[in-house]
DRENDO-132260 format. One line per field, with one value per residue (C-alpha): residue in one letter; x, y, z. Coordinates in nm, 3 decimals. Layout:
! residues N
r <- (A / ...)
xx <- (X / ...)
yy <- (Y / ...)
zz <- (Z / ...)
END
This chain:
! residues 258
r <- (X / X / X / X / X / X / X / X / X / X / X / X / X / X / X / X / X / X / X / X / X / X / X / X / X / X / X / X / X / X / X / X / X / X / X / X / X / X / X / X / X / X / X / X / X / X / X / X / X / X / X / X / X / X / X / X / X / X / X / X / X / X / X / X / X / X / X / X / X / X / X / X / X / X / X / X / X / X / X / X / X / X / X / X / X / X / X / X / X / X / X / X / X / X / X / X / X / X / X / X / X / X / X / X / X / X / X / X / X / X / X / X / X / X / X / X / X / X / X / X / X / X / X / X / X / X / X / X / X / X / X / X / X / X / X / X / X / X / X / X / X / X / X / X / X / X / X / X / X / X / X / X / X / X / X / X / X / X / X / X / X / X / X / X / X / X / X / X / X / X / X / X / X / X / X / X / X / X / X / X / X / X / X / X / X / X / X / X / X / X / X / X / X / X / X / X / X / X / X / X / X / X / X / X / X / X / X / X / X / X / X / X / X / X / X / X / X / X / X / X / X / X / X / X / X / X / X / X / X / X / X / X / X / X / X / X / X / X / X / X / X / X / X / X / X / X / X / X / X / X / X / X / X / X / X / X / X / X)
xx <- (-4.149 / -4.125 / -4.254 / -4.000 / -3.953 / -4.212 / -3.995 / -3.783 / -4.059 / -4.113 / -3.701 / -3.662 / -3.678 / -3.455 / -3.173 / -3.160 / -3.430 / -3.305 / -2.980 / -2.702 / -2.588 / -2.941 / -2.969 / -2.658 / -2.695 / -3.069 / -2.976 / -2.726 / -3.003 / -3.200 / -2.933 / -2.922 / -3.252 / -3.373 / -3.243 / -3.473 / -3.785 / -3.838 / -4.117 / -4.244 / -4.628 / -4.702 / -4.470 / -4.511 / -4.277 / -4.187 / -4.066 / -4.096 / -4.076 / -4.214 / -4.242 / -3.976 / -3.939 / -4.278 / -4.320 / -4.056 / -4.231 / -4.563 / -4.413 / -4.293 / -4.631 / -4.600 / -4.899 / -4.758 / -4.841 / -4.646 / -4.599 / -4.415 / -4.492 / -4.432 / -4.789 / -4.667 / -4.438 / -4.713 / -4.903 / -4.594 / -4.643 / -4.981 / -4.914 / -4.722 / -4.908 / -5.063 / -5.091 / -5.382 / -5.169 / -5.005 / -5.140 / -4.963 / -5.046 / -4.941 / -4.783 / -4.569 / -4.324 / -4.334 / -4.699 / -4.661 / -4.780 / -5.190 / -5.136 / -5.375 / -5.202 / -5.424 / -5.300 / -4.936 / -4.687 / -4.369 / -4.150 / -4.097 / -3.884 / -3.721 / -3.432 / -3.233 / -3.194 / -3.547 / -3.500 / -3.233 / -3.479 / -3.563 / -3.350 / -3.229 / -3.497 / -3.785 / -3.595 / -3.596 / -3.942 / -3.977 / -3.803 / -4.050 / -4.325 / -4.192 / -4.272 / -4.617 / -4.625 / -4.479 / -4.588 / -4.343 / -4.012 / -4.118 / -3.832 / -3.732 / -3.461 / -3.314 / -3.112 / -2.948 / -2.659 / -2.369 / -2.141 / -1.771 / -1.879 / -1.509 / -1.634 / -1.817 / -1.505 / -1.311 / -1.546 / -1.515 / -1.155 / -1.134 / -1.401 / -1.144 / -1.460 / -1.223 / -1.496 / -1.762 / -1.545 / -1.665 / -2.000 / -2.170 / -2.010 / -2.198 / -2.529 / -2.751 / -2.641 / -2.872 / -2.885 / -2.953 / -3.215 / -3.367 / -3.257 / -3.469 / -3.239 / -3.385 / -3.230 / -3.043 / -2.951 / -2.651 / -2.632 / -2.355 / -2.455 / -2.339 / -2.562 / -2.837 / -2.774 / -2.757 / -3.089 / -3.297 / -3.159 / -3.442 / -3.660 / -3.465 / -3.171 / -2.931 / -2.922 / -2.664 / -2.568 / -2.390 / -2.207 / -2.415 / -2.201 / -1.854 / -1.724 / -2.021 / -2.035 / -2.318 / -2.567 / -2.417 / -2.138 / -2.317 / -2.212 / -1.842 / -1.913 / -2.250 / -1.959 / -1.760 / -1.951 / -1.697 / -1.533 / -1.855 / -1.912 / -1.566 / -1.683 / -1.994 / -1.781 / -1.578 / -1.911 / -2.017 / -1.681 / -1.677 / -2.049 / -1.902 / -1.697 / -1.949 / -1.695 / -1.659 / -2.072 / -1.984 / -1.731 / -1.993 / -2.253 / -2.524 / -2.551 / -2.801 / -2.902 / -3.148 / -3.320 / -3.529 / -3.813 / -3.767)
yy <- (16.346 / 16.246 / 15.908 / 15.858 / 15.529 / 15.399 / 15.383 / 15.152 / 14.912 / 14.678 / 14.595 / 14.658 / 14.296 / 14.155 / 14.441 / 14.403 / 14.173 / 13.835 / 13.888 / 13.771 / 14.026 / 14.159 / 13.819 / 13.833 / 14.222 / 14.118 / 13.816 / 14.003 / 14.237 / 13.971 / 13.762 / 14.114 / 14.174 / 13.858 / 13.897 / 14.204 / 14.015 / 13.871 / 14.041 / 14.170 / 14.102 / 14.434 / 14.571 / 14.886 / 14.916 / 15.203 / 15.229 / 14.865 / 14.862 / 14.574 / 14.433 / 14.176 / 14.239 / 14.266 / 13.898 / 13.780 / 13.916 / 13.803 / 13.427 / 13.451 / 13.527 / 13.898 / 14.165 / 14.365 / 14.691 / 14.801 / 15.108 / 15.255 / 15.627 / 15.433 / 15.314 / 15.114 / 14.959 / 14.858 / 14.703 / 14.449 / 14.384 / 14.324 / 14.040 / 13.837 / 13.887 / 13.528 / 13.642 / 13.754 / 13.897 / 14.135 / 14.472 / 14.716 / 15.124 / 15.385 / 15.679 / 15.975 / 15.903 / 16.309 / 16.303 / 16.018 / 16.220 / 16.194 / 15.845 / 15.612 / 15.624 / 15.457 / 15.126 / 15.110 / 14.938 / 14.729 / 14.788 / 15.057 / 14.905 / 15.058 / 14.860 / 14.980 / 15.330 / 15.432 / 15.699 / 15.837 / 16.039 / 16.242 / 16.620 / 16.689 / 16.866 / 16.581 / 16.275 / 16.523 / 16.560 / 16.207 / 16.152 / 16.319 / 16.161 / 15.802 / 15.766 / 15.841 / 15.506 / 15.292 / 15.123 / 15.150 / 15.026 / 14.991 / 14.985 / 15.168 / 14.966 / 15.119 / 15.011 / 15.347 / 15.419 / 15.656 / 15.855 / 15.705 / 15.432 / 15.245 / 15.024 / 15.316 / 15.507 / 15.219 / 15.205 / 15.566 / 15.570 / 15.232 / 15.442 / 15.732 / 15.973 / 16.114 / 16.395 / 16.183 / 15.960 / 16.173 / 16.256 / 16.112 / 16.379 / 16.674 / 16.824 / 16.673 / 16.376 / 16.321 / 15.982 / 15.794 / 15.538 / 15.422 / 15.781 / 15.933 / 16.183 / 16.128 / 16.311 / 16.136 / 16.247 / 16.026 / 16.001 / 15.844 / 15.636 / 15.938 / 16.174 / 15.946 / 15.903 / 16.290 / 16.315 / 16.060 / 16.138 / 16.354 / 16.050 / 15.708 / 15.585 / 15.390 / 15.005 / 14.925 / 14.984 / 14.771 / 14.746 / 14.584 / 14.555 / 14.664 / 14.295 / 14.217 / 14.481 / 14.695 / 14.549 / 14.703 / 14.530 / 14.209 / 14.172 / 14.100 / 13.895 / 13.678 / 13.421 / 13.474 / 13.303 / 13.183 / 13.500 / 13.646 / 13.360 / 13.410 / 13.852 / 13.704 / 13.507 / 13.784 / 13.986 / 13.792 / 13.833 / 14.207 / 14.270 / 14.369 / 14.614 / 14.908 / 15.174 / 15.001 / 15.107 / 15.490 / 15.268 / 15.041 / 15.013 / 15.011 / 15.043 / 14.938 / 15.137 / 14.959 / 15.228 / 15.182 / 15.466 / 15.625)
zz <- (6.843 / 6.478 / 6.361 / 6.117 / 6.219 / 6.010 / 5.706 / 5.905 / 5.991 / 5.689 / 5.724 / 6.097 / 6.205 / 5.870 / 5.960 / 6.327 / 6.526 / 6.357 / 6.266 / 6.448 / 6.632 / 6.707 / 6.869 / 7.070 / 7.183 / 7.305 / 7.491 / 7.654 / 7.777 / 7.902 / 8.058 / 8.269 / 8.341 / 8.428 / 8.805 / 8.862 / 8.739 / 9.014 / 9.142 / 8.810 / 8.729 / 8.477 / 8.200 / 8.060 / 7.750 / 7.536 / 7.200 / 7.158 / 6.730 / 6.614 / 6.956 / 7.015 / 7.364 / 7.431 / 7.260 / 7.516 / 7.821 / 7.762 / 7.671 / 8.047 / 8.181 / 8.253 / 8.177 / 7.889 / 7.770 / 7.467 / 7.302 / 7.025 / 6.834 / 6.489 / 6.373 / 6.092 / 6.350 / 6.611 / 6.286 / 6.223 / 6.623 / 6.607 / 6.355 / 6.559 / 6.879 / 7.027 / 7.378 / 7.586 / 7.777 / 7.545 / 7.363 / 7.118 / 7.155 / 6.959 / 7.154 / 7.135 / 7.396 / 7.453 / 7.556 / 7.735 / 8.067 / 7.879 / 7.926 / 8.142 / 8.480 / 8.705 / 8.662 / 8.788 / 8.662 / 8.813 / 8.502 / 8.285 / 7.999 / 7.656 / 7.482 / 7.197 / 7.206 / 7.164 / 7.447 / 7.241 / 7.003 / 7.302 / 7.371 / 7.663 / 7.811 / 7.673 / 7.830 / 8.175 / 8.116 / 8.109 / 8.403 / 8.613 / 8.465 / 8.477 / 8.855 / 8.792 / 8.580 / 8.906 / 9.193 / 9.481 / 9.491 / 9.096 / 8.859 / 8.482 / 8.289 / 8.012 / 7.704 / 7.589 / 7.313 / 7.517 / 7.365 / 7.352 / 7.106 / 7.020 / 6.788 / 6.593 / 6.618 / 6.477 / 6.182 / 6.061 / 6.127 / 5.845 / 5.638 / 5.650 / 5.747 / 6.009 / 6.034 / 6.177 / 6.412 / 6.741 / 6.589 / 6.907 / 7.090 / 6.928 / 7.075 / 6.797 / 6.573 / 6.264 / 6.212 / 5.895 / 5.904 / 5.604 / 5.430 / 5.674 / 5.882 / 6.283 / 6.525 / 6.799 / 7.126 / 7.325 / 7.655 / 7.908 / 8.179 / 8.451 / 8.277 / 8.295 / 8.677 / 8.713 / 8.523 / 8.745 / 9.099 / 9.226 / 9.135 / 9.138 / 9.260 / 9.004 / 9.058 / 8.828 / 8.468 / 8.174 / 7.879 / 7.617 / 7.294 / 7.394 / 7.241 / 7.081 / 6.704 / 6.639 / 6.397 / 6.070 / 6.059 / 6.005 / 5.662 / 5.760 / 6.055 / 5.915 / 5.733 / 6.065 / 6.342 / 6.509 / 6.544 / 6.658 / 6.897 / 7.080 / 7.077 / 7.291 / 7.515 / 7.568 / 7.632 / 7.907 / 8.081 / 8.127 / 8.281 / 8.612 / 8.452 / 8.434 / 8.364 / 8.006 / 7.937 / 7.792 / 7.548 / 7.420 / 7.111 / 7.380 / 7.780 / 8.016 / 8.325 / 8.576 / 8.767 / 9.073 / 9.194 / 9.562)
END
């Protein structure tokens, strides 16, 4: 796996982690998972970019391990870390299987379409290594980006790039971030479930952004909070309606291992 994230890393958190939307999309994510924390005492996270999430678990008292292939990334984490229980790793998410498994975890967690850089056949792969990672009954929550995107579609259809409106749908989408072309992979939340059987059964899965825009169009909506506020009301009215996830900017699949 390529870690052409790094470009990304110096204006990662200004383009995403603390704008608006970023804001919105992530407390959506933990409005969901708080409910299955319950029980949580160790965290391993993956692809965690300049650690956000990680930040959020350790403030409530969990044992974090965080991990992201992006080096320059982890070194922006590292800055802001205050926690003893917290610590940043570099790793390749596709040799994840060399990692220290002898402490097991109750939470595998990756937000934000990290898993998304993986093929077909390396997300299966890491499928059958997750368990290895888990205590019983332990659990993998996912933030993934599917591939029936409306507001995307919307987007390219005002842009007039009529050729790119269904891009998600292709095999291999090369996606532009920073000018660096990473390849992208998306996967609905059926395909996910289909992927994972042997070794988990599904718990649930979410929209996350179906109201709520994806983070470049916060240009038009930073001098439109209001219209952005009544998008996240309208957010939190449709969680029960799963069926809307493979429509969304982002879905979230909560995973439990057999």
């Amino acid at each position: 796996m390529d870690a052409s994230f790094d470009i990304a890393a110096v204006n990662y958190d200004q383009s995403f982690t603390h704008t608006l939307i970023g804001k919105l999309q992530r407390r959506v994510v933990y409005k969901i998972i708080s409910p299955h924390l319950s029980s949580v005492k160790d965290i391993f996270e993956i692809n965690c970019g300049t650690g956000e999430d990680a930040l959020w678990f350790a403030s409530q008292k969990f044992n974090v391990v965080a991990t992201d292939i992006s080096e320059k990334m982890i070194a922006i984490a590292k800055t802001k870390n205050q926690y003893q229980n917290l610590d940043f790793s570099t790793l390749d998410i596709t040799t994840i299987s060399s990692f220290d498994k002898e402490k097991k975890q109750d939470l595998l967690f990756s937000n934000f379409g990290g898993l998304n850089c993986l093929s077909p056949d390396e997300l299966s792969s890491f499928f059958k290594t997750a368990p290895d990672f888990l205590k019983e009954k332990g659990k993998l929550i996912l933030v993934l980006m599917p591939k029936n995107t409306l507001w995307e579609q919307f987007y390219f259809f005002t842009k007039g790039k009529f050729n790119t409106i269904f891009r998600r749908k292709k095999k291999i989408v090369y996606a532009n971030v920073d000018g660096e072309n990473v390849p992208t992979y998306y996967y609905n939340p059926k395909e996910i479930v289909h992927l994972t059987k042997e070794k988990f059964k599904c718990i649930e899965y979410k929209p996350i952004g179906f109201f709520i825009p994806p983070s470049y169009l916060e240009p038009f909506f930073k001098n439109r909070k209001w219209f952005l506020n009544f998008l996240n009301l309208m957010e939190n009215s449709i969680q029960k309606l799963r069926f809307l996830s493979k429509y969304a900017d982002h879905y979230i699949i909560i995973l439990q291992k057999l």
